[in-house]
C-alpha positions as CSV (number, residue, x, y, z in Angstrom):
1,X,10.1,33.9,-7.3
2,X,13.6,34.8,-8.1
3,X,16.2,31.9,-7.6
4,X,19.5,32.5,-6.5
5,X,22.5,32.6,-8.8
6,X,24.1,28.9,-8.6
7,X,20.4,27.4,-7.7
8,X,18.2,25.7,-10.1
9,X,17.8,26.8,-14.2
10,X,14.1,27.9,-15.3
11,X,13.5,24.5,-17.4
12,X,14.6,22.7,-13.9
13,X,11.8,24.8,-11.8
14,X,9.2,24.1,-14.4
15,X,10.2,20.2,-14.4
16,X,10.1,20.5,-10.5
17,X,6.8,22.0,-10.4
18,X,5.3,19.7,-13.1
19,X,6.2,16.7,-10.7
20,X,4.5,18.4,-7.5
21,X,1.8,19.3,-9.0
22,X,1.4,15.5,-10.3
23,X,2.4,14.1,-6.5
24,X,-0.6,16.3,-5.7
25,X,-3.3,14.7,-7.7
26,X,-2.2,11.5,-7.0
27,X,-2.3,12.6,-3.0
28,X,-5.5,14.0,-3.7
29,X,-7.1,11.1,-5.5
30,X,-6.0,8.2,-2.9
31,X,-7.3,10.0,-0.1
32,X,-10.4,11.0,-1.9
33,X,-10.5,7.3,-3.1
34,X,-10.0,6.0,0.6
35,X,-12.7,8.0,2.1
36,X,-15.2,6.4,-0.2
37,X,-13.8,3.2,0.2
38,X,-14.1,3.4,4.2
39,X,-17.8,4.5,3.6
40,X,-18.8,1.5,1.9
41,X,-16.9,-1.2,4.6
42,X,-16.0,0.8,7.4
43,X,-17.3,-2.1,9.6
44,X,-14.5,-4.0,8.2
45,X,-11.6,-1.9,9.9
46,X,-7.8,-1.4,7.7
47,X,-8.3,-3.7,4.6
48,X,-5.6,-4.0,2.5
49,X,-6.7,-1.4,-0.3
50,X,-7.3,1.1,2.4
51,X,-3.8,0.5,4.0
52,X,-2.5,1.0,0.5
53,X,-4.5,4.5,-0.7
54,X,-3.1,6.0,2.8
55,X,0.4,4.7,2.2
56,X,0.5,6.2,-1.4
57,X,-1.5,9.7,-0.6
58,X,0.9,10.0,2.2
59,X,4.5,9.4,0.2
60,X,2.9,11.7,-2.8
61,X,1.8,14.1,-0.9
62,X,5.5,14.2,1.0
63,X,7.3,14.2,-2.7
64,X,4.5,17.2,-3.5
65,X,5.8,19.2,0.1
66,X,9.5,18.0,-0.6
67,X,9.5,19.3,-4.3
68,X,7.8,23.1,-3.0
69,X,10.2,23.8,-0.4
70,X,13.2,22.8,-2.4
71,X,12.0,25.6,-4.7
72,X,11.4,27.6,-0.9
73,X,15.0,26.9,-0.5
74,X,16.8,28.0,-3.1
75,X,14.8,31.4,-3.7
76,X,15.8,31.9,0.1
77,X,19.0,30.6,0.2
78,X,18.1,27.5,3.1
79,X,21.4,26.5,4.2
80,X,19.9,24.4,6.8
81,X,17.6,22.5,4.0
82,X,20.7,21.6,2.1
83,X,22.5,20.4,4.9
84,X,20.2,18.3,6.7
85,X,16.5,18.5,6.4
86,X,16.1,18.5,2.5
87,X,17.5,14.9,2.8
88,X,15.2,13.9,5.5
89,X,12.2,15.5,3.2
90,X,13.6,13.7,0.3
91,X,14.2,10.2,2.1
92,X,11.1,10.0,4.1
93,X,8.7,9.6,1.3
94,X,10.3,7.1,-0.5
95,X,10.1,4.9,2.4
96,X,6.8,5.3,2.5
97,X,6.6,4.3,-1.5
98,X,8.7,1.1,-0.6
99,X,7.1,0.0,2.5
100,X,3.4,-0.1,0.0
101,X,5.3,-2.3,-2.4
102,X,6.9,-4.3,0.4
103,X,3.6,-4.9,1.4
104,X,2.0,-5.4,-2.3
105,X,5.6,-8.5,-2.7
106,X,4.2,-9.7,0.6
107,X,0.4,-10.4,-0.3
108,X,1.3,-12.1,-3.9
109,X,4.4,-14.1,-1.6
110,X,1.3,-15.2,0.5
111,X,-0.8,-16.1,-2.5
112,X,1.6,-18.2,-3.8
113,X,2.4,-20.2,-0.6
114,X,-1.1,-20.3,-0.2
115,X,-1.8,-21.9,-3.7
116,X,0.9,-24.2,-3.4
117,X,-0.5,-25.9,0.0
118,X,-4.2,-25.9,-1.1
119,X,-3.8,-26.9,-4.6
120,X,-4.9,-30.4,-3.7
121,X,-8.6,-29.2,-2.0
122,X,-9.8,-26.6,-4.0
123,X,-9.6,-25.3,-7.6
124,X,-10.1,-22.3,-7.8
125,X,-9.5,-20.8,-4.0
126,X,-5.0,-20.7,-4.5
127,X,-5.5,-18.2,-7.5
128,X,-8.1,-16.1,-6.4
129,X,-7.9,-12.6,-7.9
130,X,-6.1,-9.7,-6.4
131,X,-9.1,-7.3,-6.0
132,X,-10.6,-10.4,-3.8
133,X,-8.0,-10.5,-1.6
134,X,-7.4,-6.7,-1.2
135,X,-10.6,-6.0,0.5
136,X,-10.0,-8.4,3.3
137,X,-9.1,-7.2,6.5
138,X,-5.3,-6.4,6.8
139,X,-5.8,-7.7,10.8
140,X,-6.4,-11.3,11.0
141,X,-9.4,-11.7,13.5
142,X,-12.7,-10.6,14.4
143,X,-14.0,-8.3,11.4
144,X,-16.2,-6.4,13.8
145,X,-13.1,-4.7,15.5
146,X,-12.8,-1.3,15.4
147,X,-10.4,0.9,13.1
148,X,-8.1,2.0,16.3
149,X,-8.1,-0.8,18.4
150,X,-4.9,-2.0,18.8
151,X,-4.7,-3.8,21.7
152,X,-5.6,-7.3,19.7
153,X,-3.9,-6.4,16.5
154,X,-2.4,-9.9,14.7
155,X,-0.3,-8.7,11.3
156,X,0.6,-12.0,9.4
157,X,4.3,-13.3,9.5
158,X,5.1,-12.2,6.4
159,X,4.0,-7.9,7.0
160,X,5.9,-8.5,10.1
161,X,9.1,-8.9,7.9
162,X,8.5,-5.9,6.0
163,X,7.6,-3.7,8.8
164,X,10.8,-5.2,10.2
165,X,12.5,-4.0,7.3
166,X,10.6,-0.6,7.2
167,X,12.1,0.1,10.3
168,X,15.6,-0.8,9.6
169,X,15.5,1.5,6.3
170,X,14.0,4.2,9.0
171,X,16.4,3.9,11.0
172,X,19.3,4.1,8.8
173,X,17.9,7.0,7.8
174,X,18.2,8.4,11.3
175,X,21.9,7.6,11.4
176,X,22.3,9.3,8.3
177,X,20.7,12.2,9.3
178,X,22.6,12.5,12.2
179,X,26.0,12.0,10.9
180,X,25.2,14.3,8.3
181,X,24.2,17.3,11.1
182,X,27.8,16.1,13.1
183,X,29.6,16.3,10.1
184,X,28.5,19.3,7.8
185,X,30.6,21.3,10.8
186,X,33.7,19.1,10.7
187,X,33.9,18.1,6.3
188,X,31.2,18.8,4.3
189,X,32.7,16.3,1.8
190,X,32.9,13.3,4.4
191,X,28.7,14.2,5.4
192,X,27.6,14.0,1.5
193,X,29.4,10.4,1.3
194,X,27.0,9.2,3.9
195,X,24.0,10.6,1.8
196,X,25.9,8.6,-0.9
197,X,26.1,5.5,0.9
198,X,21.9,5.4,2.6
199,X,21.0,6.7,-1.5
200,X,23.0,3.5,-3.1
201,X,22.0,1.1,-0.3
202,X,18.4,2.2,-0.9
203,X,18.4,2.0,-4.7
204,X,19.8,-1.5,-4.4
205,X,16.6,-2.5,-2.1
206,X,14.2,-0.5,-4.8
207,X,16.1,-2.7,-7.7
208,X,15.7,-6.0,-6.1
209,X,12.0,-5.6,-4.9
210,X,11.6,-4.6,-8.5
211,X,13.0,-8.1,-9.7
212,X,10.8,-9.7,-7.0
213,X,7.8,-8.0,-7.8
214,X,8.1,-9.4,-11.5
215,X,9.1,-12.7,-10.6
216,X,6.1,-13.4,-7.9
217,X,3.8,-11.3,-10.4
218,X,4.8,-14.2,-13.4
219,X,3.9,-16.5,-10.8
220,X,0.8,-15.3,-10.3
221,X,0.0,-14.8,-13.9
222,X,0.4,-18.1,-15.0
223,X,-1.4,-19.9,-12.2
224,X,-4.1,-17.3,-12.5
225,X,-4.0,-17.8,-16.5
226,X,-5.4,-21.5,-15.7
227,X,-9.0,-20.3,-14.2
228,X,-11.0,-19.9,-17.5
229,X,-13.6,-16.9,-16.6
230,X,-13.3,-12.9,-17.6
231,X,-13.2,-11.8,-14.3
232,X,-9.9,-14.2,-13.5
233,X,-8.7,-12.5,-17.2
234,X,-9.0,-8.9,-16.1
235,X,-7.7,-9.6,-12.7
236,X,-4.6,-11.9,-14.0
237,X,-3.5,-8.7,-16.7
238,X,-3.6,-6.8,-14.0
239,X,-0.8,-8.7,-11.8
240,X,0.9,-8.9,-15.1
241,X,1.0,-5.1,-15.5
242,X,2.0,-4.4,-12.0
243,X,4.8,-6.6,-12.1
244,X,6.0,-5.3,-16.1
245,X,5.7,-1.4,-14.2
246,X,7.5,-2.4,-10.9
247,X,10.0,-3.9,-13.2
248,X,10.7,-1.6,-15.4
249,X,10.0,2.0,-13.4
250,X,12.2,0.4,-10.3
251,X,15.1,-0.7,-12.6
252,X,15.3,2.7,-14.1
253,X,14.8,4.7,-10.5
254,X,17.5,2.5,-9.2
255,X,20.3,2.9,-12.1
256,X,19.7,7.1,-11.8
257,X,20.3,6.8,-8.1
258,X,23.1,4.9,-8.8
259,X,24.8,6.5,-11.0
260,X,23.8,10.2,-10.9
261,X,23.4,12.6,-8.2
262,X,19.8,13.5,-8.7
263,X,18.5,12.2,-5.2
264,X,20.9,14.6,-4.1
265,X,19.3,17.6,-5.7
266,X,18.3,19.2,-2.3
267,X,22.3,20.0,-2.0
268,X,22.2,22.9,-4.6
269,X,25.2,24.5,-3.9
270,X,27.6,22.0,-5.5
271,X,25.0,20.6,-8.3
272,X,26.4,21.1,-12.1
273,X,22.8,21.3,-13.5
274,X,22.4,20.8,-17.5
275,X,19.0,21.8,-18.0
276,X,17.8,19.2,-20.6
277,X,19.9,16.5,-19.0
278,X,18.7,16.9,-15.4
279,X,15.4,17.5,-16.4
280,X,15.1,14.0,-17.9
281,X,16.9,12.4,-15.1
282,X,14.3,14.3,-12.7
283,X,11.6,12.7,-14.7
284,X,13.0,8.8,-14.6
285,X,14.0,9.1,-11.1
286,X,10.7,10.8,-9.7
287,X,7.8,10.4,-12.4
288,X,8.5,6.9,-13.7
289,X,10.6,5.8,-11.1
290,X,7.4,6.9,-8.4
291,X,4.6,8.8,-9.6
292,X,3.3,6.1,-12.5
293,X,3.7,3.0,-10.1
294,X,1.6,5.3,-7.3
295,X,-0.8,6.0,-10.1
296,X,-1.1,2.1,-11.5
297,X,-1.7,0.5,-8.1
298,X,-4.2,3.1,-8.2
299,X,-6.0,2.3,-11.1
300,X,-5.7,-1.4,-10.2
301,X,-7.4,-1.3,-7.1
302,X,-10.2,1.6,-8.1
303,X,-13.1,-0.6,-7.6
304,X,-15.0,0.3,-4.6
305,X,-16.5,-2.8,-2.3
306,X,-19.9,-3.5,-1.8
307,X,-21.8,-1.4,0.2
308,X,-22.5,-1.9,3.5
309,X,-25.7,-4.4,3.9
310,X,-26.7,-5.2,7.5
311,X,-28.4,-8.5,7.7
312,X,-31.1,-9.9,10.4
313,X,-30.5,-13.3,11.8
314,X,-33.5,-15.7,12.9
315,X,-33.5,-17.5,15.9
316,X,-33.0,-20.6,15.7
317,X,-36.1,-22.7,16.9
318,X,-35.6,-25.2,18.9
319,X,-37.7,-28.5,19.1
320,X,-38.1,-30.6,22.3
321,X,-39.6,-34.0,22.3
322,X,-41.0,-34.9,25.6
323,X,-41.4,-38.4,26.1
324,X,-45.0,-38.9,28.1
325,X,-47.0,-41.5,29.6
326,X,-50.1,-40.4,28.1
327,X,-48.5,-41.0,24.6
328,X,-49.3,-45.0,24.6
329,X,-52.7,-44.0,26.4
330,X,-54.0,-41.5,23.7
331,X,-51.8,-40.5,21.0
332,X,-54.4,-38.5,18.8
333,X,-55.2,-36.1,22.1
334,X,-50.8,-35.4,22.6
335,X,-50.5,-34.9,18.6
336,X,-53.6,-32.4,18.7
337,X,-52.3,-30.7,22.0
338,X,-48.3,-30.8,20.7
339,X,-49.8,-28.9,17.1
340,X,-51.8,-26.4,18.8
341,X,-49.1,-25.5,21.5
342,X,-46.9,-25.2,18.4
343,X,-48.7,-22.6,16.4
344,X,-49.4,-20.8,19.6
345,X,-45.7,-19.9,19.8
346,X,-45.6,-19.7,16.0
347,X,-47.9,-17.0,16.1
348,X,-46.4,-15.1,19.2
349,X,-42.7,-14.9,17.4
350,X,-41.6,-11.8,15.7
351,X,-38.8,-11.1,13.4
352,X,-35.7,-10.1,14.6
């Protein structure tokens, strides 16, 4: 590929195909992951780590497309990309990345109501460990529903705020979009301050979920801490290391949005690249600041459910005592009849 003078240096197309090739894996491996996963409990619908594998393979595999056709771009010259659609590419999967870890703040929110009002009844049931509360169903109900019905779908309260707050982030995403396409033909310059404005907003969102996370995950850690077992250990080090990652990749994602123009790096044409300086930035911003939390919850939630096991039930056998006349007459005769009638129907039932 040759790349057009005033486009991106070499070190800054090798940094930029380094992180689409990771976005790749890590696309690769949650769907992969999620296919196995729906094999073993597909009778149990969305659970919570299947919601999670397809939100994360989807936003890495959109940061994998983004990062190819920005490279598309500037060997062909896209005017059209840097105007508009490289910032809807660029903005759509990071709102996939922060509705997951919306969702991720809203379980461990839930877990920590949830310990606080049963702390009195049961011991061990408030701190139970992540993993055991991933593979429920993510639809309160009937765990015999299937995957696509919608039509009786319950989300908790708490999921409804953050799809609520998905949407708004969508939608001001829209607006952005559109003002951008109104106004690259009236001032370029007034269009980027709106790309400004949605990139600031958002990294002020990613900095204070990041501050969330790590305050519900200490939360969790210490009530968790109290359960004296080794599956309660592992389980509690691994809240602890989501909420030190979340902390410390969103902090540092958030500050390069904030003060640098690297989300921005669709719009070419008026970037002053330094190729060591950028590259770095590149890496805090997409790698750290995306690809390693992606990867984590991951590797936290790798454990596959149990397989599949369908059980028989027994009827239940119902007695009837029939009060008779002939039982003061000649008890031994109604005992002897009453035990052979019994094993007669004994003998005549059949598993089920």
């Amino acid at each position: 590929m040759e790349l057009r003078e005033g486009s991106y240096p070499n070190l800054l197309v090798g940094v930029i195909l380094g992180l689409a090739i990771v976005d790749c894996i890590i696309a690769i491996l949650a769907f992969f992951q999620l296919m196995r996963i729906h094999s073993r409990n597909s009778h149990l619908g969305w659970t919570r780590q299947k919601v999670f594998h397809f939100i994360i393979g989807s936003s890495n595999l959109g940061y994998s497309i983004y990062f190819a056709l920005n490279l598309v771009a500037a060997c062909e010259g896209w005017v059209w990309w840097s105007h508009l659609w490289g910032f809807v590419a660029m903005a759509c999967p990071k709102i996939l990345f922060l509705l997951a870890f919306l969702l991720l703040l809203s379980f461990w929110v839930d877990l920590c109501h949830q310990s606080n009002e049963e702390d009195e009844d049961e011991e061990d049931s408030p701190r139970q460990a992540l993993l055991d509360e991933v593979n429920k169903p993510l639809l309160k109900g009937e765990s015999q529903r299937k995957c696509c019905s919608f039509r009786t779908i319950h989300v908790g309260s708490r999921q409804k705020v953050v799809i609520l707050v998905t949407l708004l982030i969508f939608m001001m995403m829209i607006t952005s979009a559109v003002l951008l396409w109104i106004g690259r033909r009236i001032n370029t310059t007034e269009s980027s301050v709106v790309v400004r404005v949605y990139v600031d907003l958002f990294a002020v969102v990613v900095l204070s979920l990041g501050i969330a996370l790590a305050c519900y995950g200490l939360v969790l850690f210490l009530k968790m801490s109290k359960i004296r077992s080794d599956r309660a250990s592992s389980e509690t080090w691994k809240v602890a290391g989501l909420a030190v990652v979340s902390l410390i990749c969103f902090t540092s994602s958030a500050l390069v949005a904030i003060f640098t123009d690297i989300p921005l790096l669709y719009y070419w044409h008026q970037q002053t690249m330094n190729d060591v300086y950028t590259s770095l930035l590149l890496v805090m911003y997409y790698f750290i600041g995306s690809s390693v939390p992606s990867a984590f919850i991951l590797w936290v939630m790798r454990e596959l459910p149990p397989p599949q096991v369908i059980r028989r039930q027994q009827d239940s056998r119902t007695v009837t005592f029939v009060s008779d006349s002939t039982v003061a007459v000649n008890p031994q005769r109604w005992t002897a009849a009453a035990t052979t009638q019994n094993q007669k129907q004994v003998s005549k039932a059949s598993p089920i």
